[in-house]
C-alpha positions as CSV (number, residue, x, y, z in Angstrom):
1,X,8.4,24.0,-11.1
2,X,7.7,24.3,-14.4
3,X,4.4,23.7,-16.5
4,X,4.9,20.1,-17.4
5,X,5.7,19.3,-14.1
6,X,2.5,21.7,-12.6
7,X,0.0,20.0,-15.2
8,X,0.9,16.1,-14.5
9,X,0.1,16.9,-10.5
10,X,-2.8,18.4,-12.0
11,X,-4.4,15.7,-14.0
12,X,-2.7,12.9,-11.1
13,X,-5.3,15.2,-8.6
14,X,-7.9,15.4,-10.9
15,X,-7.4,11.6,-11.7
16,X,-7.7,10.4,-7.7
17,X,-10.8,13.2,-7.8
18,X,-12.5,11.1,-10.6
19,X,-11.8,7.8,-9.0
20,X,-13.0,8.9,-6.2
21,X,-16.1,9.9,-7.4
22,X,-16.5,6.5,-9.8
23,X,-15.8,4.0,-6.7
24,X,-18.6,1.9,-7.3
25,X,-18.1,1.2,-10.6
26,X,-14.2,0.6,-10.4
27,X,-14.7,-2.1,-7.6
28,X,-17.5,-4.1,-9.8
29,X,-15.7,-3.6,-13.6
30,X,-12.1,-3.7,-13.6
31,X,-10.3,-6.6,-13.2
32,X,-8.0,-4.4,-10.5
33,X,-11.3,-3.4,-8.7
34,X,-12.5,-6.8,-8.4
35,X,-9.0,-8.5,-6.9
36,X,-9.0,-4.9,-4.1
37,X,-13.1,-6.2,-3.2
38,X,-11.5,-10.0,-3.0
39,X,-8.7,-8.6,-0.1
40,X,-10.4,-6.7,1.2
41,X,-14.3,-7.7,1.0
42,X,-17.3,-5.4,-0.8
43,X,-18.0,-3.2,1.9
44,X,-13.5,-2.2,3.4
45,X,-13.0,-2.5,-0.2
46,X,-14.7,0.9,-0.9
47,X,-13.0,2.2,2.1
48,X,-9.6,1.2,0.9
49,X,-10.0,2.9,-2.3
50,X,-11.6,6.1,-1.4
51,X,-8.7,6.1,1.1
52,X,-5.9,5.2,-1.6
53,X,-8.1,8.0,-3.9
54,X,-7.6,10.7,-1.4
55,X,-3.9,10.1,-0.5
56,X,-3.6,10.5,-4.4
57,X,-5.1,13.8,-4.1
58,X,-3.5,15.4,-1.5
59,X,0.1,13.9,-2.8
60,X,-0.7,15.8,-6.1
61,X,-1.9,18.9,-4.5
62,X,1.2,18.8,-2.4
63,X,3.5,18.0,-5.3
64,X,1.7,20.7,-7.6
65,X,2.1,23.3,-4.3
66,X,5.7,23.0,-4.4
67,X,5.7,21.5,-0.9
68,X,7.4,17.9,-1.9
69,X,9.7,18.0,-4.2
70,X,10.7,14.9,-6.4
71,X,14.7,14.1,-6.4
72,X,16.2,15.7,-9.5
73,X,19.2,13.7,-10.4
């Protein structure tokens, strides 16, 4: 894998880390936030996205490990 590749499942990690950490306030601001807390209702809504935050994370740190590799065509 080479550095590109390494630092875009870096930031994609880091990205999930600061969603995760900014819940809250992305469920009450964004326009996406606010549709998620519609399905899903204010309190599974912060469920759902600290669930779709951590998925994010570990995909990254998996991707960034070398342990799934995207297809090269």
């Amino acid at each position: 894998m080479n550095r590109q590749d390494l630092a875009v499942c870096v930031i994609a990690a880091f990205s999930c880390a600061h969603l995760l950490y900014f819940g809250r306030w992305f469920l009450e601001k964004t326009k996406n936030g606010q549709r998620l807390t519609g399905w899903f209702g204010p309190d599974r809504a912060i469920w759902v996205l600290r669930g779709l935050a951590i998925a994010g994370m570990i995909f990254g740190g998996l991707l960034g490990a070398g342990i799934i590799r995207p297809m090269k065509w």
